[in-house]
C-alpha positions as CSV (number, residue, x, y, z in Angstrom):
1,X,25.1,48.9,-135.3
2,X,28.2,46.7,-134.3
3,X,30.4,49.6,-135.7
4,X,28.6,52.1,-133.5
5,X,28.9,49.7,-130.5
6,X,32.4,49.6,-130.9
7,X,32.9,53.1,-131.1
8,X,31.1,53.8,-127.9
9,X,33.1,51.1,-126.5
10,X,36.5,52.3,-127.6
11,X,35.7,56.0,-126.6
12,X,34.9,54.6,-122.9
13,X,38.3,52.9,-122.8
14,X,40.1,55.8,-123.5
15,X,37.9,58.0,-121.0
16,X,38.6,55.4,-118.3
17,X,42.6,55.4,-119.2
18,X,42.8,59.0,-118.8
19,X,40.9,59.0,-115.6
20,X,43.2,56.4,-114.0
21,X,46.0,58.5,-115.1
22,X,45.2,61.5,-113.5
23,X,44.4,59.4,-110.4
24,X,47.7,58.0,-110.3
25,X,49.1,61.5,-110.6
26,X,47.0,62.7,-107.7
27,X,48.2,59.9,-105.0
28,X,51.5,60.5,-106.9
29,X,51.6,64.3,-106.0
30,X,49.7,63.4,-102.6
31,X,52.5,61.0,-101.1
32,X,55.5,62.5,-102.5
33,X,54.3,65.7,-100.1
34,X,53.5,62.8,-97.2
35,X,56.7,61.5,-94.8
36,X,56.3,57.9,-94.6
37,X,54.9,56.6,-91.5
38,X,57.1,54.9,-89.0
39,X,56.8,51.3,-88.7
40,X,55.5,50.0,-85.4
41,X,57.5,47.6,-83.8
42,X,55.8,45.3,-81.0
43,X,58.1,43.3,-78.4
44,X,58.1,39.8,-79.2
45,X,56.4,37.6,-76.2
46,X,58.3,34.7,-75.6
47,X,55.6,32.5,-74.5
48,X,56.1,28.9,-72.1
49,X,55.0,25.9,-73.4
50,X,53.8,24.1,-70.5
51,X,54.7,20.7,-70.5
52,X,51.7,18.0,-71.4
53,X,52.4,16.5,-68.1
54,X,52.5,19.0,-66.3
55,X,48.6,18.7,-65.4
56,X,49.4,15.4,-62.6
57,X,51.0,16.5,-59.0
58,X,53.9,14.2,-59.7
59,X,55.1,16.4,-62.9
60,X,55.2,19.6,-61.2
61,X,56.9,22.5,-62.3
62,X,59.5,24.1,-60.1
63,X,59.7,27.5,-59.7
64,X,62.4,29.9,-58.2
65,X,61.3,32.2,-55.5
66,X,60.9,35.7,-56.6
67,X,61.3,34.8,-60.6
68,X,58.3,34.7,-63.0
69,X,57.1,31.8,-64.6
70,X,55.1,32.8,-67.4
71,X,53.2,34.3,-69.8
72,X,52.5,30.1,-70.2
73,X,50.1,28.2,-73.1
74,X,46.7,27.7,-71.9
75,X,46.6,24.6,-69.4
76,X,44.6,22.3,-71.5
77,X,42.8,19.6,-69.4
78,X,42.5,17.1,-66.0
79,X,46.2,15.2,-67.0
80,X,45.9,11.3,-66.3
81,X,44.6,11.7,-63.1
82,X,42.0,13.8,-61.7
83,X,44.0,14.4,-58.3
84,X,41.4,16.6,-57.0
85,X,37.7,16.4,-56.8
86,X,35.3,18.2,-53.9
87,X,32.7,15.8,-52.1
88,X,30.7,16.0,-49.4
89,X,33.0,16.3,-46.4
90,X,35.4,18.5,-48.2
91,X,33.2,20.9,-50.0
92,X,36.8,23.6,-50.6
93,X,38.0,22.2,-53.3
94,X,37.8,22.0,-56.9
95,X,34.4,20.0,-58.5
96,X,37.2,18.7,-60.2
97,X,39.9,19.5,-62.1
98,X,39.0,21.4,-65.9
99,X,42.4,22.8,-66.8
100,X,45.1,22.6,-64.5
101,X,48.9,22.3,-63.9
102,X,50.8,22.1,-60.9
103,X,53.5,23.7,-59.6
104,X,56.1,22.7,-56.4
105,X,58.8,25.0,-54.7
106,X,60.8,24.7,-51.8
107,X,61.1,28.4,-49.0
108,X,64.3,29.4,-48.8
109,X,63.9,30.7,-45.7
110,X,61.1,31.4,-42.4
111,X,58.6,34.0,-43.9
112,X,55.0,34.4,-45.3
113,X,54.1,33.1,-48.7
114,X,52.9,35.4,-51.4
115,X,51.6,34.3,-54.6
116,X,51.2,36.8,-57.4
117,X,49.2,35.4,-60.5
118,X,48.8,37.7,-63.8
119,X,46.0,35.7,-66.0
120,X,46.6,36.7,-69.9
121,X,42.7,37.2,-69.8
122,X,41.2,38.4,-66.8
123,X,37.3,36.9,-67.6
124,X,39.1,33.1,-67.2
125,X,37.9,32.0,-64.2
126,X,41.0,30.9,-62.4
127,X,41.3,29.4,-59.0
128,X,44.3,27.6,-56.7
129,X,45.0,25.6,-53.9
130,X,48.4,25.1,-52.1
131,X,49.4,21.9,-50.4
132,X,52.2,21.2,-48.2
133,X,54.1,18.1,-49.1
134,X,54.4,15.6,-46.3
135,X,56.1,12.9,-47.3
136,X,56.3,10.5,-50.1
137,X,52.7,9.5,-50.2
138,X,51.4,13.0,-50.7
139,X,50.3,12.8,-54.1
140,X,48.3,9.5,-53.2
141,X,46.6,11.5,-49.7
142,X,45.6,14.4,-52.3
143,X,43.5,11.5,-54.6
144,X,42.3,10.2,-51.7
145,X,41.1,13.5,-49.8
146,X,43.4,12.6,-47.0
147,X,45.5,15.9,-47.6
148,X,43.8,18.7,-46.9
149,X,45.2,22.4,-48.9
150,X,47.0,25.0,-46.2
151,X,45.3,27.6,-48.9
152,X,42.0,27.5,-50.9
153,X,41.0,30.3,-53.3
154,X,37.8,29.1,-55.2
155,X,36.5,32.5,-55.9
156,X,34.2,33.3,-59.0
157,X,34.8,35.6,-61.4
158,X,33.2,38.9,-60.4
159,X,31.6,39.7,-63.8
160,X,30.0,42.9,-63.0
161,X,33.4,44.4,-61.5
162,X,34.9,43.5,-64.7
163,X,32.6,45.3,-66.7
164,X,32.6,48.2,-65.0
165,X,36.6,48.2,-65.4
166,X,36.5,47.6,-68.8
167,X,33.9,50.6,-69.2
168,X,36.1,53.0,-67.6
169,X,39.5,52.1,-68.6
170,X,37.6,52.6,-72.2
171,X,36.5,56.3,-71.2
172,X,40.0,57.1,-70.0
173,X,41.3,56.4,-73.4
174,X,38.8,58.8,-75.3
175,X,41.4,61.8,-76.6
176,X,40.6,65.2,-74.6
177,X,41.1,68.2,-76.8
178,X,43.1,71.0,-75.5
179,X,43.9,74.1,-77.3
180,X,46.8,73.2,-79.6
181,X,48.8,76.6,-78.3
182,X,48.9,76.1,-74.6
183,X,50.5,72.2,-75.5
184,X,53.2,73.6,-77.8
185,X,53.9,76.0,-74.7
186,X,54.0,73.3,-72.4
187,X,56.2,71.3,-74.2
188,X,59.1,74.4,-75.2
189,X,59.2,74.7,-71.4
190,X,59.7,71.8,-70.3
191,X,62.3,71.5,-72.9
192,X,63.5,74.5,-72.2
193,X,63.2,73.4,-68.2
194,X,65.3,70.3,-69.4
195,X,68.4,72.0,-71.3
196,X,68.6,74.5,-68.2
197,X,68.9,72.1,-65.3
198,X,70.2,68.7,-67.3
199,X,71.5,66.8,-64.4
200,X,75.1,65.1,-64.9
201,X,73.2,61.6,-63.9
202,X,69.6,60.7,-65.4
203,X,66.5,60.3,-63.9
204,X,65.9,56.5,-63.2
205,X,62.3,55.4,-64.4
206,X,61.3,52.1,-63.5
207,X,58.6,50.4,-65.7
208,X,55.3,50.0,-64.2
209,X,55.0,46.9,-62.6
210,X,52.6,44.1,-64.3
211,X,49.3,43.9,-61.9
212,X,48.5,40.6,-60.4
213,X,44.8,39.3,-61.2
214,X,44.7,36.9,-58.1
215,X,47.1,35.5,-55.7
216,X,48.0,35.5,-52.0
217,X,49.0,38.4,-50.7
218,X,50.3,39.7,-46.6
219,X,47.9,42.4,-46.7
220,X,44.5,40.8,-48.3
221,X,42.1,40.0,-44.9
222,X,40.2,37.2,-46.5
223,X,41.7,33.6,-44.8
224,X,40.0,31.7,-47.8
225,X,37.6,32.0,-50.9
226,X,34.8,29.8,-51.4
227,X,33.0,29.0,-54.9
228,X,29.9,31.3,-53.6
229,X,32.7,34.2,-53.1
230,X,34.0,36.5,-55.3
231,X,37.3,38.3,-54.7
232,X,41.0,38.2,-55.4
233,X,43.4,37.9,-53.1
234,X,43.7,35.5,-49.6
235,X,45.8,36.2,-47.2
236,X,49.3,35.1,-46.8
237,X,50.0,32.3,-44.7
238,X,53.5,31.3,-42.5
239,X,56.6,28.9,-44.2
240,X,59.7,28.2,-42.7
241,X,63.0,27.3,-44.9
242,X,63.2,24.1,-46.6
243,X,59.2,23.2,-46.6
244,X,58.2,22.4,-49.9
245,X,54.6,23.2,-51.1
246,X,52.6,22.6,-54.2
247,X,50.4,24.2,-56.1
248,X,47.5,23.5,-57.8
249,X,46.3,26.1,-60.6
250,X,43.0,25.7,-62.5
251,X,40.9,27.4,-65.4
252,X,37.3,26.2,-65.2
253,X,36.9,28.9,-68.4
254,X,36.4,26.7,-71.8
255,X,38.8,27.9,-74.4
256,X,40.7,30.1,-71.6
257,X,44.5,31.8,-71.8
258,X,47.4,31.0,-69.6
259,X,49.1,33.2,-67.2
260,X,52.3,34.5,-65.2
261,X,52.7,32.9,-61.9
262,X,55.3,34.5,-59.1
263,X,55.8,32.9,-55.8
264,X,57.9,34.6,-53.1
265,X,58.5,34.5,-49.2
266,X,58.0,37.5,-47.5
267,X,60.6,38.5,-44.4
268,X,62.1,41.5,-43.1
269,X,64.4,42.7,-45.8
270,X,65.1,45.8,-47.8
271,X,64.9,46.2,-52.1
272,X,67.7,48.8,-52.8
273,X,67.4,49.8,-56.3
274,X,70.2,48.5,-58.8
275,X,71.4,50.2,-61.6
276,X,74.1,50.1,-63.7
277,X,76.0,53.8,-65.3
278,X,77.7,54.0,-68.4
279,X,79.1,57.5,-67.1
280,X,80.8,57.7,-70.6
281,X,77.4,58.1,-72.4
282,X,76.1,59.5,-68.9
283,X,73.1,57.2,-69.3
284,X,72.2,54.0,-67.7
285,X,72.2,50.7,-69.3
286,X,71.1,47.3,-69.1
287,X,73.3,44.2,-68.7
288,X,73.0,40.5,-68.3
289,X,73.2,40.2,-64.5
290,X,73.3,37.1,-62.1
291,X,72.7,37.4,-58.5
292,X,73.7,34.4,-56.4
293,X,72.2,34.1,-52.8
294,X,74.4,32.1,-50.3
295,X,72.0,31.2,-47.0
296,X,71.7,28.4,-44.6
297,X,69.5,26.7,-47.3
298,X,71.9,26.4,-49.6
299,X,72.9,28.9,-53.1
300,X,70.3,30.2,-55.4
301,X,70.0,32.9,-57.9
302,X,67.8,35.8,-57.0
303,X,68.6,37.6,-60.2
304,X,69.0,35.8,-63.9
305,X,68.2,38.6,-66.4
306,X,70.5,38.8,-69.6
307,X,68.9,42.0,-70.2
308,X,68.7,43.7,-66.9
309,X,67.6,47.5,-67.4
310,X,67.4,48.4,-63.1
311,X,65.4,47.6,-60.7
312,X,65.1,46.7,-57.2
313,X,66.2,43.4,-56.1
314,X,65.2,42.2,-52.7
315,X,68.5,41.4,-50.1
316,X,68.0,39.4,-46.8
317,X,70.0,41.0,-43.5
318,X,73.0,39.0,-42.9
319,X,73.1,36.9,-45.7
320,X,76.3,36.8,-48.3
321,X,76.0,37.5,-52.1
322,X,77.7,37.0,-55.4
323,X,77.1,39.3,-58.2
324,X,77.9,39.2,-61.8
325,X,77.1,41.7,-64.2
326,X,78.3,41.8,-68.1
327,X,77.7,43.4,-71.4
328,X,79.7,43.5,-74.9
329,X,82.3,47.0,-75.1
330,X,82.4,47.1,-70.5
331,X,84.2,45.3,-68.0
332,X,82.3,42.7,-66.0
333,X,81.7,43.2,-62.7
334,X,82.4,40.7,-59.8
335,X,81.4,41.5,-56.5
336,X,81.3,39.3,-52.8
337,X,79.7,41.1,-50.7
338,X,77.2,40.6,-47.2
339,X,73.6,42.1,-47.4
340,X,74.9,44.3,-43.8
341,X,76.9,46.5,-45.9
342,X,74.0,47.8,-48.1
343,X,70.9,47.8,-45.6
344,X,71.1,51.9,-45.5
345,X,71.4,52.1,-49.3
346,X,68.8,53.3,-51.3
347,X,70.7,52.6,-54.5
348,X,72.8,50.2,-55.3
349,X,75.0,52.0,-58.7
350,X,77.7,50.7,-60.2
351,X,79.5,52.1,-62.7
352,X,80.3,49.8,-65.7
353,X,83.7,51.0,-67.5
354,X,84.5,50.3,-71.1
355,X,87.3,47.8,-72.2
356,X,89.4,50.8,-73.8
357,X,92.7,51.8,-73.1
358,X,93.1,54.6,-70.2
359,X,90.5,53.5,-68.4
360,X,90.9,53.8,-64.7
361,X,89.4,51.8,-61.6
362,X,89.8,53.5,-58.6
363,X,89.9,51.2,-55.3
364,X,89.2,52.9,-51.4
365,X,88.9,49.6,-49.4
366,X,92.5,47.9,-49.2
367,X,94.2,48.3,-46.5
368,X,97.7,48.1,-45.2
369,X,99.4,47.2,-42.3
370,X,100.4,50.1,-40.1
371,X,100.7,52.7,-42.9
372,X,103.6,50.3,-44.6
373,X,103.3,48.0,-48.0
374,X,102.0,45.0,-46.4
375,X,98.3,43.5,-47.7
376,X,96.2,42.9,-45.1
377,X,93.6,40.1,-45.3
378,X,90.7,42.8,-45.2
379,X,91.7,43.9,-48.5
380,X,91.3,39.9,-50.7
381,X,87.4,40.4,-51.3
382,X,87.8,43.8,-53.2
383,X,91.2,42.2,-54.8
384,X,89.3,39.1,-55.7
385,X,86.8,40.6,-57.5
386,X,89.1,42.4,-59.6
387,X,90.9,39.2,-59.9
388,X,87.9,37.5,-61.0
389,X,87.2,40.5,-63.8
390,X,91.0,40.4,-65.5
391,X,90.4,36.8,-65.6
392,X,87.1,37.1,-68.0
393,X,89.2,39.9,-69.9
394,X,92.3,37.4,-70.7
395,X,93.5,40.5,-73.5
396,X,93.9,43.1,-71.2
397,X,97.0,44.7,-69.5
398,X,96.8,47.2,-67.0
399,X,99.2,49.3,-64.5
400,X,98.8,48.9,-61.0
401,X,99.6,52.5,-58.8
402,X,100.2,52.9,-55.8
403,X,99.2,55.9,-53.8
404,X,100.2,57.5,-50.0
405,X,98.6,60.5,-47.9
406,X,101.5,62.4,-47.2
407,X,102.5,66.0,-45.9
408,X,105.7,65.3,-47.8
409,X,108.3,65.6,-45.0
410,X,109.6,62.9,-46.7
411,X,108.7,63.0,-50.2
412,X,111.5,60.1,-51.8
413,X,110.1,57.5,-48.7
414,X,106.9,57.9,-49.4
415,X,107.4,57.7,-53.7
416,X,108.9,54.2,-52.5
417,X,105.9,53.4,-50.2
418,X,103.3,54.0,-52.9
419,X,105.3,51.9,-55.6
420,X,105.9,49.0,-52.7
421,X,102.0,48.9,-52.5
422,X,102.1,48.8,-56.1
423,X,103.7,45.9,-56.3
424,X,101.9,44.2,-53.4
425,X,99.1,44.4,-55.3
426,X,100.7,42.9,-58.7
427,X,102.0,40.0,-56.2
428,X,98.5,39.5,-55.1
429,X,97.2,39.1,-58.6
430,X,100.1,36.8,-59.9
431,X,99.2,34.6,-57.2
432,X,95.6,34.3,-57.6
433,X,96.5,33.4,-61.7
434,X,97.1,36.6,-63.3
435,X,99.8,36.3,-65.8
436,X,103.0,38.9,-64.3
437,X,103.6,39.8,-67.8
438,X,99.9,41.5,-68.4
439,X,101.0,43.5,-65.1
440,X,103.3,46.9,-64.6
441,X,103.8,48.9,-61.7
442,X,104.5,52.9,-60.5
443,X,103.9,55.0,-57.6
444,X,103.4,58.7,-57.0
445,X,106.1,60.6,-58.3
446,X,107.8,62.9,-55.8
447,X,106.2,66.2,-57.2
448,X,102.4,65.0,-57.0
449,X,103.3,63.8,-53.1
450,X,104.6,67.7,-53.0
451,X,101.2,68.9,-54.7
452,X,98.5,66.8,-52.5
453,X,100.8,67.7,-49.3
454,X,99.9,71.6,-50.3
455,X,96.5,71.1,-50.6
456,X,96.2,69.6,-47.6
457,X,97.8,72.3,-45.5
458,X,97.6,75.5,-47.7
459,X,94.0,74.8,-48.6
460,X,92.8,72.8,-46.1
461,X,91.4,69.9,-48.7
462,X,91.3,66.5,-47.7
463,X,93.2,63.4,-48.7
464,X,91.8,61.7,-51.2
465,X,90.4,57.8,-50.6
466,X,92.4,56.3,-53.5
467,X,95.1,53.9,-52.2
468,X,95.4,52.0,-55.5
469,X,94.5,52.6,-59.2
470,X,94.6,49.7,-62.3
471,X,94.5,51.7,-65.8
472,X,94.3,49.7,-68.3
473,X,97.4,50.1,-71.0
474,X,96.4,47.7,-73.6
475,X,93.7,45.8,-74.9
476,X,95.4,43.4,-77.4
């Protein structure tokens, strides 16, 4: 019986060996046919640690006008003080404080305040009040109830409006079948409509903007938001420059998310969009890009993105500007300039040219005295700037040409002309620290004064804007 048992037991091995063989030769077959599926790569959120203190008025974060704050940690509790606490004569506020931190800021300037506040999860029940800062006791008045908020939005969570998002967006992402035909058609002509009419400069597609869940907003019509309200959005209220506010940002949801808060001041101004070209590649690119505001409040960066990609940065009329864009393989880019120069621009573009030999930078805006060599004053910002980017770029050395507009009467005067503005310029940059030996100098030779002053007569073209060109002859 034990021999027959073993028997039976042997055969079954062997069955079950084979089986699992030809299995494995089936997914074998199967995969080798298959293309391995791409891995999916998902951006890394760099996430702020709130500070543990930052629950108590007198810790409060700062924040930079017009610069997100966020996505934070959840706020996690009262702090060491419950600062505030509703009662009876001041029903607006919070019952008290569940998970809260505080933020300060000062207005740069006389405007409306807008709060933008992205919650990581929109069923957290968050609310905020803003106080304006009156002096050194402030924090003390809050405890006390003796400062009242300049802005209260208490409102609960709209559960029902939620729900009925979250059941739509959910339909809008069921697949819709379409005959498999007419989308291959579609997509050979646009392709087709694409190698046809390629334009020399790309498209510019911005990336859709991250919705704010509640905040303060000029447009919203609701003054204030009371516990028994729900809604959003209150509406903005008036700040003049150098007032510093606080504010005061709860989650009453247990086991709730953090957020992204923005705060800016909302004036008269105009948001050209800035890009950057690599006209090389013909695409656009992204660089690490500072912009420096200089107003009657002081300096302060608008823009500090080491991995700007475009977008449109917001400029106040008469106000002066530094800007500083870099990236490995280009030249950086210095520029001074006055808000008043670009308020008709749509675009702001500048071209970004690689740190290789022959490449060229073409200047318009210096300027000469009466036609001759002499630099006038008008001319240093653009100089400076250029001054500025040879100084970052300490291995490069680069000709400096000088150019006329000329009908060639006399063509040998004006070859001398263009090389004397040459070498006003190279006198420029030696004295502002740029080492003479990195610098050479030419001017137009006496057959290319000859050839403009033809097409200017014969053809009727039009001089050309160049007064001075740098090309770069070495990059050691």
């Amino acid at each position: 019986m034990k021999r027959f048992l073993v028997s039976i037991l042997a055969v079954a091995m062997v069955f079950a060996m084979c089986d699992a063989q030809a299995q494995t030769k089936k997914k074998k077959s199967g995969t080798a046919k298959k293309k391995p599926e791409p891995a999916v790569v998902v951006p890394e959120v760099k996430v702020v640690e709130l500070p543990y203190n930052s629950n108590d008025c007198i810790f409060a974060i700062p924040l930079q006008i017009g610069v997100p704050y966020g996505p934070t940690t959840a706020p996690d509790g009262a702090g060491r003080i419950q600062e505030v606490k509703a009662d009876k004569a001041h029903p607006n506020l919070f019952d008290y404080e569940h998970n809260s931190v505080w933020y300060k800021f000062k207005s740069p300037y006389n405007g409306d305040l807008e709060i933008m506040i992205m919650q990581d999860n929109e069923w957290d029940d968050y609310d905020f009040l803003v106080y304006k800062n009156t002096g050194p006791y402030f924090s003390n008045n809050v405890i006390l109830n003796k400062q009242m908020p300049v802005a209260v939005n208490l409102a609960a969570v709209d559960s029902n409006t939620l729900a009925e998002a979250a059941l739509k967006a959910t339909e809008q992402q069921k697949p819709q079948h379409s005959g498999q035909n007419g989308s291959a058609t579609t997509r050979q002509g646009s392709a087709q409509g694409q190698r046809q009419s390629q334009p020399e400069q790309p498209v510019y597609t911005p990336p859709p903007a991250p919705k704010p869940t509640i905040g303060m907003r000029t447009d919203a019509t609701a003054k204030m938001l009371t516990k028994k309200q729900t809604g959003r959005f209150i509406k903005s209220i008036p700040v003049r420059m150098g007032e510093e506010y606080f504010i005061v940002l709860d989650n009453c949801s247990r086991n709730g998310r953090g957020h992204t808060i923005t705060v800016n001041v909302h004036v008269d101004a105009f948001e050209p969009l800035v890009l950057f070209y690599d006209y090389k590649a013909k695409k656009y690119i992204d660089v690490d890009l500072i912009i420096l505001e200089k107003g009657p409040g002081g300096e302060r960066p608008i823009v500090k993105n080491s991995n700007f990609a475009g977008g449109k940065v917001k400029f106040i009329p008469g106000y002066n500007y530094t800007l500083y864009a870099k990236r490995e393989g280009f030249f950086s880019i210095y520029r001074d300039f006055n808000s008043n120069y670009f308020m008709r621009d749509t675009v702001m573009l500048y071209r970004m040219n690689r740190t290789e030999k022959g490449t060229i930078f073409q200047i318009t805006d210096v300027y000469f005295d009466g036609g001759g060599s002499e630099l006038l004053p008008q001319s240093d910002t653009t100089l400076m700037n250029y001054v500025a980017m040879f100084r970052n770029h300490p291995d490069v050395t680069f000709l400096v040409k000088g150019y006329v507009q000329s009908y060639a009467v006399n063509p040998k005067a004006d070859m001398l002309l263009s090389l004397d503005r040459a070498k006003a310029v190279k006198e420029f940059f030696v004295k502002n620290g740029i080492a003479e030996e990195r610098i050479t100098t030419t001017g137009m030779s006496q057959n290319e004064i000859k050839r403009m002053a033809s097409a200017a007569l014969d053809k009727g073209e039009s001089f050309s804007d160049v007064k001075i060109e740098l090309i770069i002859t070495e990059m050691k």
